[in-house]
Steps between C-alpha positions, in 0.01 A plus 500: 500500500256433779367169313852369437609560909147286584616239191863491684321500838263213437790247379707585765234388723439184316890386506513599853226290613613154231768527719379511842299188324799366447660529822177394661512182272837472601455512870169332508788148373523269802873354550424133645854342603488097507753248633487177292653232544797409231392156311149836407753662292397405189108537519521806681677700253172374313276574756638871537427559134148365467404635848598859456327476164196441581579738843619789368481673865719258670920443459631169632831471632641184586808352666593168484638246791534208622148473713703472858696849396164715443392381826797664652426769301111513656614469814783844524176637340631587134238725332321192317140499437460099389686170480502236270659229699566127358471313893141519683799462863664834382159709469415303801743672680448823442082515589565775732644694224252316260170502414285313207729207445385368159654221270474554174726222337686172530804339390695171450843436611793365247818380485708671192829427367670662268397468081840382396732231624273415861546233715176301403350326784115285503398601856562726784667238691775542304568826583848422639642504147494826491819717622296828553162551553370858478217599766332813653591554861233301720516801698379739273417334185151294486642294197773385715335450811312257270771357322675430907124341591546269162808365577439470895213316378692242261709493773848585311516874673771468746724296237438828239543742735839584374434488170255769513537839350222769647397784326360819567140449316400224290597722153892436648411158520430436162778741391744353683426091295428752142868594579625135555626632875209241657486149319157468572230771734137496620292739398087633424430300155407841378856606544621205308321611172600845475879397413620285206833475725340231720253204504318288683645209660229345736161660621484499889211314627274721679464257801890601569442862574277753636193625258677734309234822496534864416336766754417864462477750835406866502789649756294681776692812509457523129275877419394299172309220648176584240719477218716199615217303549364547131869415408454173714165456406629472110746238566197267613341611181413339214748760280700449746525112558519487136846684487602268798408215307700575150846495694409172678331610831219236636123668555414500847215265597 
């Protein structure tokens, strides 16, 4: 009888301490939470998979944005531990709330129209044939802020002005000509490619705009800066420029 009680004993021990392991395992996870900005979408769904992979001790939680938005969001001082920003002004702004500034990709800037039945045009001077044209809000939205610098720069802005539809983030922009509500939108050429609704009418020459960069920032306040900056560090990577690169994203120098 003894023997069986120190049998019964003994197992009870080892299922009592596989899980405290577990719950040690468990705790021992670090929860990183990552504002990205919207035209990331794609690649960062990507990203999470690969990264947590190969990181089994680390959860990434993003929310995406239009780039001006999550610097609101900084600045109230939301519980965020990094950004992911597409405008070197917006990360800019927020150094006091900032630190590390990184890029870790570029972009291109397009002009899509919609697949079926567009209004064709050969340059951007044309861009008065167009009805609608779909932007993000210069305000908030780098895309548009570039897309208002293009056409201040061709020198059509103030006759357009009118015409112009702004979005919320760069993803409404394109959603917005895939939906035939916008005859024709600017946005990130790696925005362009992930719908079949749309296509490329003219490239924007990159003399017309601002450089178009992505930045990363560890948020000061953040109790995860260790972890955030491997994050960060990964998207400079070689694994990790190599995911940017498949959905279109230009190597930093």
């Amino acid at each position: 009888m003894k023997k069986w009680f120190f049998i019964l004993l003994g197992v009870s021990f080892i299922l009592t301490s596989c899980g405290h392991d577990n719950d040690m395992a468990a705790s021992e996870t670090t929860e990183l939470h990552i504002s990205v900005a919207a035209s990331l979408k794609d690649v960062m769904d990507n990203v999470k998979k690969t990264y947590e992979k190969e990181n089994p001790d680390t959860k990434l939680t993003f929310d995406f944005a239009g780039s001006g938005q999550i610097k609101e969001r900084v600045k109230s001082g939301a519980p965020i531990d990094g950004i992911l920003l597409a405008s070197e002004k917006d990360i800019d702004e927020l150094s006091a709330k900032t630190t590390e500034k990184t890029q870790f990709a570029k972009n291109a800037l397009v002009l899509i129209v919609p697949s079926k039945n567009a209004v064709q045009i050969s340059n951007l001077n044309e861009l008065s044939s167009f009805d609608k044209i779909a932007i993000g809000d210069p305000d908030s939205v780098p895309a548009g802020k570039y897309a208002e610098e293009t056409m201040q720069n061709l020198g059509v802005y103030k006759s357009l002005k009118e015409k112009l539809v702004l979005a919320s983030d760069v993803r409404q922009t394109l959603a917005y000509v895939a939906s035939g509500n916008a005859q024709a939108g600017f946005v990130y050429q790696t925005d362009a490619l992930i719908s079949k609704d749309v296509k490329v009418s003219q490239s924007v020459p990159e003399n017309l705009h601002s450089p178009i960069g992505y930045y990363a920032g560890i948020v000061k306040d953040s109790t995860h800066k260790a972890k955030t900056r491997e994050f960060l560090q990964y998207m400079t990577s070689k694994k990790g420029q190599e995911v940017l690169a498949k959905y279109g994203f230009k190597p930093v120098d």
